[in-house]
C-alpha positions in Angstrom: 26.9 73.1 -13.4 27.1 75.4 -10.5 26.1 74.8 -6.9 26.7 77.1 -3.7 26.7 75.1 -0.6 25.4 77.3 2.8 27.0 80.4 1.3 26.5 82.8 3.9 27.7 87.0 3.9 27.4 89.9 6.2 28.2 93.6 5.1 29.5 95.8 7.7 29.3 93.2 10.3 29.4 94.6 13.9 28.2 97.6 13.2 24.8 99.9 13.5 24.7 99.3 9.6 25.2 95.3 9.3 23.2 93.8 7.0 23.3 89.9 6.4 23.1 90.2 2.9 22.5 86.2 2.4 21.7 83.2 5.3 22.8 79.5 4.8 21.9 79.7 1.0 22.0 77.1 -1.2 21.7 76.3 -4.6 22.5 74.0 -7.5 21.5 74.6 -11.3 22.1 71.9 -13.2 23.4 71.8 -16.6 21.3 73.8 -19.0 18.8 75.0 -16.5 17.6 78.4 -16.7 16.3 79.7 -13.2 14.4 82.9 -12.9 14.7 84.6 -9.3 12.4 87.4 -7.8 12.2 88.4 -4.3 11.3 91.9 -2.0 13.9 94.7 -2.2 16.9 93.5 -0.2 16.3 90.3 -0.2 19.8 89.3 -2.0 19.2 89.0 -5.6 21.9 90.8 -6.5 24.7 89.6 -4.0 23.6 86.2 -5.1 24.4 86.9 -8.6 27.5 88.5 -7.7 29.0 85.5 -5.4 28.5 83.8 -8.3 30.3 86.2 -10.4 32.9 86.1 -8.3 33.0 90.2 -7.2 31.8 89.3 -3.8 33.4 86.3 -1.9 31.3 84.5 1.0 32.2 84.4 4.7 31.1 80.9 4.7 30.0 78.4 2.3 31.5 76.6 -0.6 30.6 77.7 -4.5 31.6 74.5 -6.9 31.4 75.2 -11.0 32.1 72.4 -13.1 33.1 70.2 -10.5 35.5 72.6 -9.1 35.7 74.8 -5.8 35.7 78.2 -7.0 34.7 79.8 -3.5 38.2 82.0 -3.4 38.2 82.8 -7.2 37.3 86.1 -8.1 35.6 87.6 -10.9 38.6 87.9 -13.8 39.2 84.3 -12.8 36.1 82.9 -13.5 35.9 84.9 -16.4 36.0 82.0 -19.2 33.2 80.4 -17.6 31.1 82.8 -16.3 29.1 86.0 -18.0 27.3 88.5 -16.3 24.5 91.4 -18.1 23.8 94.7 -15.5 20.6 96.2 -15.5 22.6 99.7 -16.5 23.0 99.3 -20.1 26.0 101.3 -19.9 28.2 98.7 -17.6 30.2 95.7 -19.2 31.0 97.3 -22.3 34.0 100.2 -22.8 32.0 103.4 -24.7 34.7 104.6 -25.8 35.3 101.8 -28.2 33.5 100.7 -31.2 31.4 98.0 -31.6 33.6 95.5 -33.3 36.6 96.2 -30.2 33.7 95.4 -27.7 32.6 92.1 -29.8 36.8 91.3 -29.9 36.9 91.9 -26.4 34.6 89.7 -25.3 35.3 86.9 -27.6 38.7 86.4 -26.2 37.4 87.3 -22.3 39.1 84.7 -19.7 42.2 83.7 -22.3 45.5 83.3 -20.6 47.5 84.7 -22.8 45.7 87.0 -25.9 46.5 86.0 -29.4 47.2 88.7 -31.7 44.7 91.2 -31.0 43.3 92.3 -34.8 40.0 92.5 -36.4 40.7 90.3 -39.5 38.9 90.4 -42.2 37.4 86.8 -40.6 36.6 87.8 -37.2 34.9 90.8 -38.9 32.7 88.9 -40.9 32.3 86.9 -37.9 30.5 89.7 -35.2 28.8 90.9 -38.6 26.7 87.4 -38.6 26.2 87.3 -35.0 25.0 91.0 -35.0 22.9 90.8 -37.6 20.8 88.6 -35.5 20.0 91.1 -33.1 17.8 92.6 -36.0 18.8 96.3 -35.1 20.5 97.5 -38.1 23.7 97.6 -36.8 25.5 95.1 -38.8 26.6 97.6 -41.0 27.9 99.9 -37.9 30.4 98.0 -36.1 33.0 101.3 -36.9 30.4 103.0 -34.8 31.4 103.8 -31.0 29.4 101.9 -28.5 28.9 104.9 -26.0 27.1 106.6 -28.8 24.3 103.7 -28.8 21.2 103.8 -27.5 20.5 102.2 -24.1 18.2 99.0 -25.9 21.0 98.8 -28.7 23.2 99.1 -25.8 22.0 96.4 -24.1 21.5 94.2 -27.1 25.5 94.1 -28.0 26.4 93.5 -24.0 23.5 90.5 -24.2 25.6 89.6 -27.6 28.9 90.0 -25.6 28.4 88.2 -22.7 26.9 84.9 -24.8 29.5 85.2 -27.7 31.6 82.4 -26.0 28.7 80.6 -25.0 29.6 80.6 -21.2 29.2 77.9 -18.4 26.6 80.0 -16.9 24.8 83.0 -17.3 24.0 86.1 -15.2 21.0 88.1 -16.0 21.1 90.7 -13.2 17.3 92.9 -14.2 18.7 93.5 -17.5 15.3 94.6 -19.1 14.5 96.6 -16.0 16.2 100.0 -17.2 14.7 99.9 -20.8 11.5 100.7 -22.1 8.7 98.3 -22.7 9.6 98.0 -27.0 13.7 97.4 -26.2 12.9 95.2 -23.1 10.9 92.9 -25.4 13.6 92.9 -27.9 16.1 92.1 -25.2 13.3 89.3 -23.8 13.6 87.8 -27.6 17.5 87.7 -27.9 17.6 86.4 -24.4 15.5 83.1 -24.9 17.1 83.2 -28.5 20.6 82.6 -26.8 19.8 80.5 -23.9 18.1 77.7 -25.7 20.6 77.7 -28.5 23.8 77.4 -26.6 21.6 75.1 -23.4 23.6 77.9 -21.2 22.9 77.0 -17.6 21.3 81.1 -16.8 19.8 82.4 -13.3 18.0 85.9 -14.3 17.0 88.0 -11.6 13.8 90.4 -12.4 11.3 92.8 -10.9 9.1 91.4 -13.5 6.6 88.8 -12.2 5.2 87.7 -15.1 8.9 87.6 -16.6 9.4 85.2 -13.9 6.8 83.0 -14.9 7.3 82.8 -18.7 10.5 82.1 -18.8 12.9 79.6 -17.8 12.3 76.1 -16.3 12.5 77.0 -12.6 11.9 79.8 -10.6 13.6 80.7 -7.2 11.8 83.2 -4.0 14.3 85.5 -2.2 13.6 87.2 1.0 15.8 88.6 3.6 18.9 86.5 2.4 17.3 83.5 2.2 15.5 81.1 -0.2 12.3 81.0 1.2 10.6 79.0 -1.7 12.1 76.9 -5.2 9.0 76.3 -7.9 10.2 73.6 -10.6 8.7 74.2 -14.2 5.0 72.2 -14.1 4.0 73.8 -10.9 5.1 77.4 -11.6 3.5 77.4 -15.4 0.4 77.4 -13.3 1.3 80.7 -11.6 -0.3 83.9 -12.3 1.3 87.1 -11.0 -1.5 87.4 -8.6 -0.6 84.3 -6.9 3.1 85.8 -6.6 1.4 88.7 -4.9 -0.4 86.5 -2.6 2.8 84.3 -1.5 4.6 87.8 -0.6 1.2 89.0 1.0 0.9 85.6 3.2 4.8 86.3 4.0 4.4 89.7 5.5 1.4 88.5 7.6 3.6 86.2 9.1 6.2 88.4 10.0 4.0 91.0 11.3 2.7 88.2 13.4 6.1 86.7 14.7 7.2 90.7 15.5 4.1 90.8 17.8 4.9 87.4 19.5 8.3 88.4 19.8 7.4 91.9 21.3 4.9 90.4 23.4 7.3 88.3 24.7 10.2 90.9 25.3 7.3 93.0 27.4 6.1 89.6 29.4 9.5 88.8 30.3 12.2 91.2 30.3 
């Protein structure tokens, strides 16, 4: 469904502050797949999710989705086939709008040219259905302004949102990470809810190990821009979070090792 090809990207390259934000990665999710993807702080989670968005575009590298090079395309024009959750519950939606405006916004997100915008009677009784499943009680509030929301109901009508046109793919960028532990299971719920029932091909990034773990059919290791390990589904329902620990543990150990070598090595001969 969507596959980068040795997507590479450097932020502020040539100076004291460059950061190579992602190395020769490459990826393809298949049709339906959902991926989980973890990794140390910096390791690129996020610019991943956002090449694939579309709001950051590679130096090198090809992105295809749906059998077509998207790598120039940005964001509003991979709209139609491509949704995206933040981990702030308070980005992707406009607060200033009610709940019904947000649900009409998003159901006609990536159109070329908008129908008649109107909340008919139909499309009303439409978002009704869909938000009733969210079992929050807001089916009978869709007058009500979304700023004025809580950040779990929040984040329950952007999940709603972004999976209301069942998309090509879906981005889950920590979008439990900002909630507490009784809305982040709620969101958890809706999540698998919405992925198995449309099959949406869905890469979620988390600082949840055990999130990692129990869901999805794959599960991807990030560190310092690269892909440094890719578990399918029988080998990584045998994870526990301790052996997650211990993969990160044995990685540092390394590096401290090659930084020695290296350093030995700059002393020996330079």
């Amino acid at each position: 469904m969507i596959e980068l090809r040795g997507i590479t990207k450097t932020f502020n390259a040539g100076t004291v502050n460059e950061v190579q934000a992602l190395r020769e990665v490459s990826i393809d999710l298949k049709d339906g797949q959902f991926v989980t993807v973890i990794g140390t702080n910096g390791s690129g989670k996020s610019t991943l999710l956002s090449m694939m968005a579309g709001t950051i575009l590679p130096d090198t590298g090809t992105i295809i989705l749906a059998g077509k090079d998207v790598t120039r395309k940005k964001d509003f024009q991979r709209a139609r086939y491509i949704s995206r959750v933040f981990q702030n519950p308070f980005m992707g939606t406009a607060p200033d709008m009610t709940i019904a405006e947000n649900l009409l916004l998003a159901h006609l997100r990536g159109e070329r040219h908008y129908p008649r915008i109107g909340l008919s009677t139909e499309r009303l009784r439409f978002f009704k259905d869909r938000i009733q499943e969210l079992e929050m009680g807001l089916e009978g509030r869709l007058d009500t302004i979304i700023g004025s929301l809580s950040g779990g109901q929040r984040q329950a009508v952007s999940l709603l949102m972004a999976t209301i046109r069942e998309p090509k793919v879906l981005l889950l960028d920590e979008h439990t990470a900002a909630l507490d532990p009784k809305s982040a299971a709620q969101i958890l719920r809706l999540t698998r809810m919405f992925v198995e029932r449309g099959r949406l091909t869905t890469l979620m990034v988390t600082h949840s190990m055990q999130q990692a773990i129990e869901l999805g059919d794959r599960m991807i290791m990030m560190h310092q821009g690269r892909i440094i390990d890719d578990i399918p589904k029988k080998e990584k329902g045998r994870l526990t979070a301790d052996d997650l620990l211990g993969k990160f543990a044995d990685l540092r150990k390394t590096e401290k090792l090659t930084d020695e070598i290296i350093e030995q090595l700059r002393r020996e001969y330079l």
